[in-house]
N, C-alpha and C positions, 0 to 999 in steps of 0.2 A: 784326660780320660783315655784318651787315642796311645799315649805312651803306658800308662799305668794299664791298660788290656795286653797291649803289646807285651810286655814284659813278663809280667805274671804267665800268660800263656807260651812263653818260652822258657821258662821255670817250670812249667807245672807238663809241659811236652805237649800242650794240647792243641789240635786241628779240627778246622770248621768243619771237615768230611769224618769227623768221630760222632757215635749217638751221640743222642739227648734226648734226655725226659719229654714227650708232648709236651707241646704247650697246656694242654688242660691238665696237665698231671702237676705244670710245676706252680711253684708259690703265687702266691698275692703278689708281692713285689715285682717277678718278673713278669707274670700277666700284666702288670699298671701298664709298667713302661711298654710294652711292646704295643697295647692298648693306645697307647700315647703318641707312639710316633709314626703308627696308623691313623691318628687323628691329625699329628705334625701335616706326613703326605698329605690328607686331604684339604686342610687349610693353605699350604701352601701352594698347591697346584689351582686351585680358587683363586687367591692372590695372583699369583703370577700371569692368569689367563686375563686377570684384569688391567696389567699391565702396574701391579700394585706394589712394586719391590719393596717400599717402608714397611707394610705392614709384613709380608712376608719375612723380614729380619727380625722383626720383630717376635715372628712365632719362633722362629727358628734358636732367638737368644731365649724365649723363656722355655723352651724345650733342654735345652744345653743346661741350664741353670738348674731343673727339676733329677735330670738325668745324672749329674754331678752330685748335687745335695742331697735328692733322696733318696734315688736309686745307689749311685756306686758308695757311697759312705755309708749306708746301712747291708752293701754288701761284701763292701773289704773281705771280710774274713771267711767268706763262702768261697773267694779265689785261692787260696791260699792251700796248700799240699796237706793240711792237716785237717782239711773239710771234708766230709763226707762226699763220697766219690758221685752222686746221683744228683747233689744238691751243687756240688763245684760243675759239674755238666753242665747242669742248666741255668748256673750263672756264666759263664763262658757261652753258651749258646745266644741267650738271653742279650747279654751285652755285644755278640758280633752283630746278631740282625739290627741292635740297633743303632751302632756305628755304620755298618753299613748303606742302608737305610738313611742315613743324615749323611753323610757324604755323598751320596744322590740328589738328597733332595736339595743341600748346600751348591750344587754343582753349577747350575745358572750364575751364581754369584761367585763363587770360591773355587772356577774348573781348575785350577795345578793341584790347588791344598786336593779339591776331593778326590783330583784323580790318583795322588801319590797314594792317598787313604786306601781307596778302593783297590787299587792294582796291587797293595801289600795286602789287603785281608779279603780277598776276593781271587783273584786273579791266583797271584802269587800260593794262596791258599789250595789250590784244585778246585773251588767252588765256581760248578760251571751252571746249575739250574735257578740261578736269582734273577736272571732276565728271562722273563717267558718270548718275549720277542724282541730280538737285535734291535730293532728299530722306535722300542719304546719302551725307554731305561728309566720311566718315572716307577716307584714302587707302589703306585697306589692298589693294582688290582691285589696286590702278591699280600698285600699291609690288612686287606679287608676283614677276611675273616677274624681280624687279632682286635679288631677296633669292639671292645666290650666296654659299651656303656655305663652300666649298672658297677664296676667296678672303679673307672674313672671318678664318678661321681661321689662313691665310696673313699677314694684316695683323698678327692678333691675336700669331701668334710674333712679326714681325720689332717691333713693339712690347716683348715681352718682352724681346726682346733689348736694345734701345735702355735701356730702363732696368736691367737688369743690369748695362750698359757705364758710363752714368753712376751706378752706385752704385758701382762698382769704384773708375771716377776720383775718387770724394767719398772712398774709404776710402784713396785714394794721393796723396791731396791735386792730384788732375793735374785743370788747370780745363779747363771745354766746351770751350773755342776753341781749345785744343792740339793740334792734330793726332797722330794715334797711327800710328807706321812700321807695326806690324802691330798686327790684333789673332784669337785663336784661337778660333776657337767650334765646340766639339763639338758634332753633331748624331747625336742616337741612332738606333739600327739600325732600320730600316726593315725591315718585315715577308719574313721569309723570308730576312733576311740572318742573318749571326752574327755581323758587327763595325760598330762605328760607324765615323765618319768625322768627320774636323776639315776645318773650310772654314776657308780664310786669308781675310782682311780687308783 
């Protein structure tokens, strides 16, 4: 992920000290994840104060994992010189805070890999306002405002769903790249109702 930003943003000429869309102006996608590794910092800084490094590796690989799969492969093509100019911004935005950001919070466990990270997309960068104080490099204060609940939780179904659907097609032998005419997903009653409701696909 670390080389494929790298790259692209040496192609596309772009630097962390260029605008970007607000964060509330940009997508769903890049609110999840910045949302996400606002909630990374705080789980791991928890972990670690408890002297709990497994579990900290732990958040930190299903973070890597989510950031890979569902973030940078549904946004390939927003990096790319033929994206709209507002929308390639603030996925280059989007993805430095949060490479950044994990290179940090990696740093207890991984300090060469994060420091090589950080001093190329920080340092190296011009980007001097990511550490509010020299003395405390964790990101969690900087992370806070980004951590939106009500969207995680939102991400976190429409994930549930995605793999319900391909465990269906693994039990019907129907491969990924098949297109499906419909497909029917009940969504249970919402408070103060008394029936669910099916959404078509």
């Amino acid at each position: 992920m670390y080389s494929f930003f790298v790259t692209y943003a040496r192609l596309a000429g772009w630097e962390p000290t260029q605008p970007a869309p607000a964060v509330a102006a940009r997508g769903p996608l890049d609110r999840w994840i910045l949302a996400r590794v606002a909630r990374l910092a705080d789980e791991v800084e928890t972990d670690l104060k408890a002297y709990d490094s497994l579990d900290a590796a732990r958040e930190i690989d299903g973070f890597i994992e989510e950031l890979s799969t569902w973030y940078l492969r549904r946004s390939r093509k927003r990096f790319s010189r033929n994206a709209e100019a507002g929308e390639r911004a603030a996925a280059f935005a989007t993805m430095h805070t949060a490479l950044t950001a994990l290179a940090r919070i990696t740093a207890p466990m991984m300090p060469f890999l994060s420091e090589a990270i950080y001093q190329n997309l920080v340092v190296a960068g011009g980007v001097r306002a990511l550490r509010k104080r020299p003395s405390d490099p964790w990101p969690t204060d900087e992370l806070k405002l980004l951590n939106d609940r009500e969207i995680q939780v939102s991400m976190a179904i429409a994930m549930r769903v995605v793999d319900l659907a391909r465990t269906l097609r693994s039990q019907n032998s129907l491969k990924v790249r098949v297109p499906l005419a419909r497909m029917w997903l009940p969504c249970p009653a919402r408070s103060g109702s008394s029936t669910g409701r099916r959404s078509s696909i």
